[in-house]
Backbone as a ProteinNet text record, in pm:
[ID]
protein_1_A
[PRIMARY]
XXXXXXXXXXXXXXXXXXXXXXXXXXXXXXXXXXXXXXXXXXXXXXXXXXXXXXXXXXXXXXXXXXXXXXXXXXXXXXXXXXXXXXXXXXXXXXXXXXXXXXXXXXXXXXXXXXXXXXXXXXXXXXXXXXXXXXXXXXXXXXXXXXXXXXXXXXXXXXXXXXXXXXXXXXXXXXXXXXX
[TERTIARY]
-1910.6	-1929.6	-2029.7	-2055	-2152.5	-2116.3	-2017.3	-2003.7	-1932.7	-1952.7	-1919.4	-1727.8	-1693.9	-1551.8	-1497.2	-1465.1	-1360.2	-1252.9	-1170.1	-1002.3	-981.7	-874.5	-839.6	-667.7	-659.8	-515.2	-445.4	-377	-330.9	-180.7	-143	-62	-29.9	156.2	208.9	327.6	421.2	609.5	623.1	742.2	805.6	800.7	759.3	768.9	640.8	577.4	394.3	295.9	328	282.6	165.3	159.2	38.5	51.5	163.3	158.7	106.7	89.2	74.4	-83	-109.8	-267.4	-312.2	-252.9	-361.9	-338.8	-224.2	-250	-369.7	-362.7	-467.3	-627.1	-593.7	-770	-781	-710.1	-704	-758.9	-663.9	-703.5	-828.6	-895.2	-1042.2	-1133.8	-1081.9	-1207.5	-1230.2	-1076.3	-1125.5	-1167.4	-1124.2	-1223	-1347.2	-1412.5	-1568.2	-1610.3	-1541	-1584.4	-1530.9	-1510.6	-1475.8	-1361.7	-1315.2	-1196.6	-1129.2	-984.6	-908.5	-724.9	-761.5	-564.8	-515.1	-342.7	-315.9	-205.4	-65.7	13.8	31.8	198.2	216.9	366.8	393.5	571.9	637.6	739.3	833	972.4	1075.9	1191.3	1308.2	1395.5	1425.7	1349.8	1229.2	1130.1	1075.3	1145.2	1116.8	1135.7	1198.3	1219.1	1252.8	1076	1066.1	976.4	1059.1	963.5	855.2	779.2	670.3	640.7	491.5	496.5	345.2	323.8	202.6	136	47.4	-20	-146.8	-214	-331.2	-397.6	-523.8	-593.6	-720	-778.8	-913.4	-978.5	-1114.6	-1159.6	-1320.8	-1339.3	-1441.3	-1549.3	-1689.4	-1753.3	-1750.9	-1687.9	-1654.3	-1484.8	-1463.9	-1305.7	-1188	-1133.6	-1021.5	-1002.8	-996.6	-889.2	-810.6	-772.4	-666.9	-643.8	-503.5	-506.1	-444.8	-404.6	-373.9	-495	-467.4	-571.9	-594.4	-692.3	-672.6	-727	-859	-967.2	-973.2	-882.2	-931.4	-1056.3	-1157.6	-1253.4	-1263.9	-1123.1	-1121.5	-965.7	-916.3	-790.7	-723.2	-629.4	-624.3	-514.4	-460.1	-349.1	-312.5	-184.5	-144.2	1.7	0.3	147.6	72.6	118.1	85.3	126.1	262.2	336.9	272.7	221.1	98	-34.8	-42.2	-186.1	-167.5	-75.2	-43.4	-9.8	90.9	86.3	-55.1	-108.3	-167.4	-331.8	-359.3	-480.9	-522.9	-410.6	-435.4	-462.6	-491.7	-510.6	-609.9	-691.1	-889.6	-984.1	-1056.5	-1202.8	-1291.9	-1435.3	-1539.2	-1614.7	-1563.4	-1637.1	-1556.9	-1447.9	-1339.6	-1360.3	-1377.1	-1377.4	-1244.8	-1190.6	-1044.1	-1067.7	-972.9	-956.9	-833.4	-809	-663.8	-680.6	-551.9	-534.3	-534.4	-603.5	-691.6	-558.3	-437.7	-321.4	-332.5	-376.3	-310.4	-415.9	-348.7	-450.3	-466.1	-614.4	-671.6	-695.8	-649.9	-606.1	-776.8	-795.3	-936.7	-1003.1	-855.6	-870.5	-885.8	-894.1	-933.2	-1086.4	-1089.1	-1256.9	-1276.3	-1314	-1372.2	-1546.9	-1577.8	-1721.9	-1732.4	-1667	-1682.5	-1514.7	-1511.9	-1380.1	-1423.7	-1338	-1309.6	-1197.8	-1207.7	-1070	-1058.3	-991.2	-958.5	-798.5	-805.6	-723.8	-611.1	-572.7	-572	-412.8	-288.5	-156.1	-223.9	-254.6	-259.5	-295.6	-417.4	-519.6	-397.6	-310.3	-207	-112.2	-66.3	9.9	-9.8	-142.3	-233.1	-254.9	-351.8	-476.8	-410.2	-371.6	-291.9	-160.1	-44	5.9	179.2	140	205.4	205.7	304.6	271.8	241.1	363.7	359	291.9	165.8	7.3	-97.8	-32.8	-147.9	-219.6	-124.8	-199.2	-273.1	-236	-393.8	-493.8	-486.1	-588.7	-673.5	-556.9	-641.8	-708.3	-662.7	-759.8	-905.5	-924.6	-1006.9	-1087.7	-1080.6	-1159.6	-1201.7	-1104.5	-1151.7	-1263.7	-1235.3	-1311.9	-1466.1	-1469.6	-1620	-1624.1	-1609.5	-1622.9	-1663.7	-1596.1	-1612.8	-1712.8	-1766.8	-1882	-1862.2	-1728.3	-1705	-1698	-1789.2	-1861.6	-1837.4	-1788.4	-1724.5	-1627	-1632.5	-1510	-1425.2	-1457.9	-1383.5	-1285	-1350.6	-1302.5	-1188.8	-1190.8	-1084.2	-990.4	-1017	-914.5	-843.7	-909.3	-811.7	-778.1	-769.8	-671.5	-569.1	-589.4	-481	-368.4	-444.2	-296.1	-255	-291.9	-222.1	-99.8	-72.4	1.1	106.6	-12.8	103.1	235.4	359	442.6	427	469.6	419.6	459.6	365.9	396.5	311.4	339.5	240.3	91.5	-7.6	-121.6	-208.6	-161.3	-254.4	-272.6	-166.9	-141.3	-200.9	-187.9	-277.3	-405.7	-439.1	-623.1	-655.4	-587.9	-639.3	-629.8	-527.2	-536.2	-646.7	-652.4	-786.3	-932.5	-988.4	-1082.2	-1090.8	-955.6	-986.9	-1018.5	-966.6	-961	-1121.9	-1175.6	-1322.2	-1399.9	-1386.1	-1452.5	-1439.9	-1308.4	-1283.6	-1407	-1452.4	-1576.1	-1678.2	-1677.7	-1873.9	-1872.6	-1757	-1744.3	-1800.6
2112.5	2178.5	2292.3	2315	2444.6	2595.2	2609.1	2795	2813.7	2986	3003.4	2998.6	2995.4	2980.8	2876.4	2761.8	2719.1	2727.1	2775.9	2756.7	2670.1	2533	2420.2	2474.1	2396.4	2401.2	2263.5	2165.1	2054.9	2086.7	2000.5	2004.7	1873.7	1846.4	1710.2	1759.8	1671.9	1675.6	1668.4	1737.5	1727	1571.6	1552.8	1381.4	1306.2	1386.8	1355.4	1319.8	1428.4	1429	1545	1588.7	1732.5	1825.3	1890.4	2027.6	1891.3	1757.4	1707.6	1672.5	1688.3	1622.1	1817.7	1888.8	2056.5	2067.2	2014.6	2048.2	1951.4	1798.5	1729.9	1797.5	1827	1856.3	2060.6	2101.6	2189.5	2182.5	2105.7	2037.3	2037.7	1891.3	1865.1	1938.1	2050.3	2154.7	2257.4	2294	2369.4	2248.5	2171.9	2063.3	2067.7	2058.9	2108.2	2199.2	2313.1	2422.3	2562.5	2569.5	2616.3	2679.5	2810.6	2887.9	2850.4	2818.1	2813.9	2864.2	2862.5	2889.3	2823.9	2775.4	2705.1	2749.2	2724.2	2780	2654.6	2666	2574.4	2681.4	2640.8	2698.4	2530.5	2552.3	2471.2	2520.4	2471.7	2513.1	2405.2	2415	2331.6	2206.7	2231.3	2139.1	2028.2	2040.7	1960.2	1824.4	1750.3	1637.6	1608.1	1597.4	1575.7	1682.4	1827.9	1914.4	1928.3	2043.9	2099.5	2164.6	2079.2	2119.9	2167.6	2290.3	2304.8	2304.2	2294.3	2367.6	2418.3	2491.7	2556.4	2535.6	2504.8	2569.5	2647.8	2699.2	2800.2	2777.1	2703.9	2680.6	2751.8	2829.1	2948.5	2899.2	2970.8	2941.2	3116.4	3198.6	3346.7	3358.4	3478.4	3488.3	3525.7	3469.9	3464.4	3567.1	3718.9	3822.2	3815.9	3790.5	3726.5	3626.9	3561.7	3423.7	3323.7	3414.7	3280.6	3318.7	3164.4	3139.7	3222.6	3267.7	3357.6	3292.4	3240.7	3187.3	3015.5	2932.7	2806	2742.2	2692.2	2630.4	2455.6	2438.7	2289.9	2245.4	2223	2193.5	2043.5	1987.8	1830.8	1845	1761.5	1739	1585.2	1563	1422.8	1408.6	1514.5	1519.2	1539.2	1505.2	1613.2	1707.3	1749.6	1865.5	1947.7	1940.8	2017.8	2080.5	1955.1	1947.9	2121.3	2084.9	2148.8	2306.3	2294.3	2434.8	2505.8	2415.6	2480.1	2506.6	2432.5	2410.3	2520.3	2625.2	2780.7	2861	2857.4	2928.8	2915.1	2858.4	2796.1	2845.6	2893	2892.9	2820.4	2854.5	2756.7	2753.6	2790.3	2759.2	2659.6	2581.1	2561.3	2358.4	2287.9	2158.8	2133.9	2038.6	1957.8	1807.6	1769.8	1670.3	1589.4	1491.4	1456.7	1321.4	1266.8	1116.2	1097.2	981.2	905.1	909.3	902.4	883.3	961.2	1121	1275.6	1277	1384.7	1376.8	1523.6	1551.2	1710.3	1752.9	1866.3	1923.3	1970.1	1991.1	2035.4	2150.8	2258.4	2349.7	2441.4	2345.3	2372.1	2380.1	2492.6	2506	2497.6	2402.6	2389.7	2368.1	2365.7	2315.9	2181.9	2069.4	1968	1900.6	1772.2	1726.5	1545.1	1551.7	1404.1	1297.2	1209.8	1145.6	1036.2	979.6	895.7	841.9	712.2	637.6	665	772.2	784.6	683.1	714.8	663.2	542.6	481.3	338.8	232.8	297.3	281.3	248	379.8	353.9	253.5	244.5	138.1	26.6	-22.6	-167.8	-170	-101.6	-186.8	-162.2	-61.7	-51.2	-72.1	-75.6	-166.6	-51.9	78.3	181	298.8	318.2	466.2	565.2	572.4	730.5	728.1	639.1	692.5	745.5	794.2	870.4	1002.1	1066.6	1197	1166.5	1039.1	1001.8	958.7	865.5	866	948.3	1058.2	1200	1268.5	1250.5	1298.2	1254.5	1145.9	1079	1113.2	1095.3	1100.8	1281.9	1370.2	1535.5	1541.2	1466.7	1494	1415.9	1306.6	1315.3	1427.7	1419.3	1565.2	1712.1	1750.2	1854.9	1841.8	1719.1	1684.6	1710.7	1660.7	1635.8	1450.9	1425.7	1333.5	1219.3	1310.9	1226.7	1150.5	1034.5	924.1	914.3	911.6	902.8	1019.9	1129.7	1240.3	1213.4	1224.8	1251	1149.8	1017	917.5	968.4	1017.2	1051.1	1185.8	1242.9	1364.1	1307.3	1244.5	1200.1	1096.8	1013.1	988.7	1045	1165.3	1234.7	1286.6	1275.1	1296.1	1238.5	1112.6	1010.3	959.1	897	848.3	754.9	738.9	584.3	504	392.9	253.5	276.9	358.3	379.2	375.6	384.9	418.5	302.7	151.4	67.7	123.9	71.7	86.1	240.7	333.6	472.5	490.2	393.1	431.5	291.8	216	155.5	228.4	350.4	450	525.2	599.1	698.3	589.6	496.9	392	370	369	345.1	473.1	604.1	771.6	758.6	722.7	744.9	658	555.5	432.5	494.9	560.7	574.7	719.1	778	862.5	778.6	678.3	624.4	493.4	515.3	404.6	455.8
7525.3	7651.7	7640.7	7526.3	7503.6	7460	7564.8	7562.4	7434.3	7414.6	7260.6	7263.5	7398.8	7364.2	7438.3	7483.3	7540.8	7550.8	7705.7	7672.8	7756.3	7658.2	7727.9	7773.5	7887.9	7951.6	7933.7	7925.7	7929.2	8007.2	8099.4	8156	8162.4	8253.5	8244.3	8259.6	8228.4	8233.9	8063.1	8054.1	7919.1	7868.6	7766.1	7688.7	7691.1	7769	7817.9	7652.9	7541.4	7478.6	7467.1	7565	7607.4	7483.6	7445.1	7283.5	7186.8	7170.7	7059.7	7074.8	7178.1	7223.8	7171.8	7250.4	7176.9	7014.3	6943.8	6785.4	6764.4	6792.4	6791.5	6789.2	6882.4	6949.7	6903.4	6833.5	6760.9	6628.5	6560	6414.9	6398.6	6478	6456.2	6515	6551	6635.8	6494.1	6446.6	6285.3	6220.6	6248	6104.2	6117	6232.7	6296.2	6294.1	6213.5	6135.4	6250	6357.8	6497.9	6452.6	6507	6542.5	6655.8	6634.9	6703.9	6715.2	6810.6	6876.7	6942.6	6891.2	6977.8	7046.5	7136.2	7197.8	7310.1	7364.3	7442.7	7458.5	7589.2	7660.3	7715	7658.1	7752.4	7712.9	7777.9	7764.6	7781.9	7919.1	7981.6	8041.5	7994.2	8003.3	7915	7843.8	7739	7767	7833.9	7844.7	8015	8102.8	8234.1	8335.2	8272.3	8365	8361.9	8398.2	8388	8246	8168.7	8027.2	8034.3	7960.3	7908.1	7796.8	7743.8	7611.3	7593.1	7538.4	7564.7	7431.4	7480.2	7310	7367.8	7244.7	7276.7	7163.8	7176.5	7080.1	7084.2	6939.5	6994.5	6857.1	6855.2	6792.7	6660.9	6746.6	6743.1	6660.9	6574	6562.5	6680.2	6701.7	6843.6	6844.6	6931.2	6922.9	6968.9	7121.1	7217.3	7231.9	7186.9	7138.9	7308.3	7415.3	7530.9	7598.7	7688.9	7737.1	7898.6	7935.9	8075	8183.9	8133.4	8205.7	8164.7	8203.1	8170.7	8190	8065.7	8105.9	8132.5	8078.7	8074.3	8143.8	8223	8247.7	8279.3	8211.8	8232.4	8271.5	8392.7	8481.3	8460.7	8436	8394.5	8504.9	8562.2	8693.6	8782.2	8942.2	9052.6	9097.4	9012.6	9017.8	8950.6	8780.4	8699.8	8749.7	8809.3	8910.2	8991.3	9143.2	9163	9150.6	9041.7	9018.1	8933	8817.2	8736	8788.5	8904.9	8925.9	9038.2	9050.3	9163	8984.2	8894.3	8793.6	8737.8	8810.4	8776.7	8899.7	8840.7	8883.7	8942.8	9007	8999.6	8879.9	8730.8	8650.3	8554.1	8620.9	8509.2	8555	8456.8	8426.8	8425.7	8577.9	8629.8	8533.9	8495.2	8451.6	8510.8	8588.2	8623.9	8625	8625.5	8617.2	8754.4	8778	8865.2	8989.3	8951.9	9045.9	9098.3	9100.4	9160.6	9278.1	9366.3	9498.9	9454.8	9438.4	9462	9583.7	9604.2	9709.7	9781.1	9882.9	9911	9871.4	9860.3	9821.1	9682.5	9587.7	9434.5	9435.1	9376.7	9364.3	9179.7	9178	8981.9	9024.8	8858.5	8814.2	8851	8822	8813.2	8782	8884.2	8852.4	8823.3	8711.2	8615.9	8689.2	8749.4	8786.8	8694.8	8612.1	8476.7	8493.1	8493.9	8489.5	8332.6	8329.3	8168	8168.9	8276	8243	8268.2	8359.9	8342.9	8257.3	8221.1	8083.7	7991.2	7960.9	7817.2	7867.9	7940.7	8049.8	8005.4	8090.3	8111.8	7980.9	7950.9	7843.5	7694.4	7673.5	7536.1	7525.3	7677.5	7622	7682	7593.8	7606.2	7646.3	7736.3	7861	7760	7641.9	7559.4	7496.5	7466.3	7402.9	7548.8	7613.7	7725	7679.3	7603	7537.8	7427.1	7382.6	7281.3	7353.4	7479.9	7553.7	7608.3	7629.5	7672.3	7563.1	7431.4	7324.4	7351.5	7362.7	7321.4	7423.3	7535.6	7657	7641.6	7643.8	7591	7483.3	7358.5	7315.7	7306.5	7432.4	7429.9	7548.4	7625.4	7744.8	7638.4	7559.7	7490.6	7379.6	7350.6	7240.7	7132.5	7089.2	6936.6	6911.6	6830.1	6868.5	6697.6	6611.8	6483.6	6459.7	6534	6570.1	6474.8	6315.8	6188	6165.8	6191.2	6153.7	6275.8	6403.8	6511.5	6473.3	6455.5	6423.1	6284.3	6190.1	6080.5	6107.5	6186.8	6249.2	6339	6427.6	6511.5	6418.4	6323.2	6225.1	6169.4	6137.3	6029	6147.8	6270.8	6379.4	6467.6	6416.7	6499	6415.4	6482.7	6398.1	6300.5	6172.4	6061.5	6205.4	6181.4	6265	6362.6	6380.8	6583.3	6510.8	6410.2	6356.5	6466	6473	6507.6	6702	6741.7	6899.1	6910.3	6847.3	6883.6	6876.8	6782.5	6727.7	6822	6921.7	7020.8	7155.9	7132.8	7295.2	7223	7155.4	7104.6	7161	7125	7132.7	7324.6	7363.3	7523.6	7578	7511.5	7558	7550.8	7406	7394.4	7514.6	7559	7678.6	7742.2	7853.9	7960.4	8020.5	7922.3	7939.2	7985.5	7939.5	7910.7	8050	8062.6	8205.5	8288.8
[MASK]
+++++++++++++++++++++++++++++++++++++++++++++++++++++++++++++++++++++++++++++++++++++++++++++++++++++++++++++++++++++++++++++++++++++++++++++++++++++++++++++++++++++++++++++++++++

């Protein structure tokens, strides 16, 4: 994306997979030599509600590690959508699954609509690889661009067994950009 700092927001319901998609896309942002922080809240949320996680990935050392100013925000609920998307800017990159209706009244930089649940659904097979889909698709948006390197970060993540069916949601996350 360019700027010397990005802060990503990821949002969704508890079980989404969203805190496992920011260690993800954390990992390989220090593996890319980059400073980062990561952080996520849930509670009673853990399984359905409203879940977040944040990362900030800087070219600079972090001093304040949450995020204030989202530059990147991905919505995978329309309840997420919703709430999280009065906490953005017109300089902040919406990302939401193709299902959610954006309201007229969100003002971003630029908004992404991506089939990401269906994608893990349909084409791979399985709903709970959507936050690998969303890896994948973030990180061409964000221009980390070393396919080897991200795939051998995201296994070092995923469960033993899940390796094949994930590095086929990562592979559709990466398409669903270039479509």
């Amino acid at each position: 994306m360019g700027n010397n700092r990005e802060e990503l927001r990821l949002t969704g319901s508890g079980g989404q997979g969203v805190i496992l998609a920011t260690i993800i896309l954390a990992d390989i942002a220090l593996q890319a030599g980059k400073y980062v922080a990561q952080s996520q809240s849930y509670g009673p949320e853990a399984r359905g509600g409203l879940c977040k996680a944040e990362v900030i990935i800087s070219n600079k050392e972090i001093g304040y590690t949450k995020v204030m100013n989202p530059t990147l925000l991905l919505s995978l609920t329309q309840s997420s959508l919703d709430t999280y998307s009065k906490t953005i800017d017109e300089n902040c990159i919406l990302v939401v699954d193709s299902s959610l209706e954006v309201k007229e009244n969100v003002k971003c930089k630029k908004l992404y609509q991506f089939p990401i649940l269906s994608c893990a659904k349909e084409k791979v097979g399985k709903v709970f690889t959507a936050n690998i889909v969303a890896v994948g698709l973030l990180c061409n948006i964000l221009g980390f661009t070393d396919q080897e390197l991200i795939k051998e970060t995201v296994l070092k993540y995923v469960p033993k067994g899940t390796e094949e069916i994930n590095n086929k949601a990562l592979d559709e996350g990466f398409n669903l950009f270039k479509e």
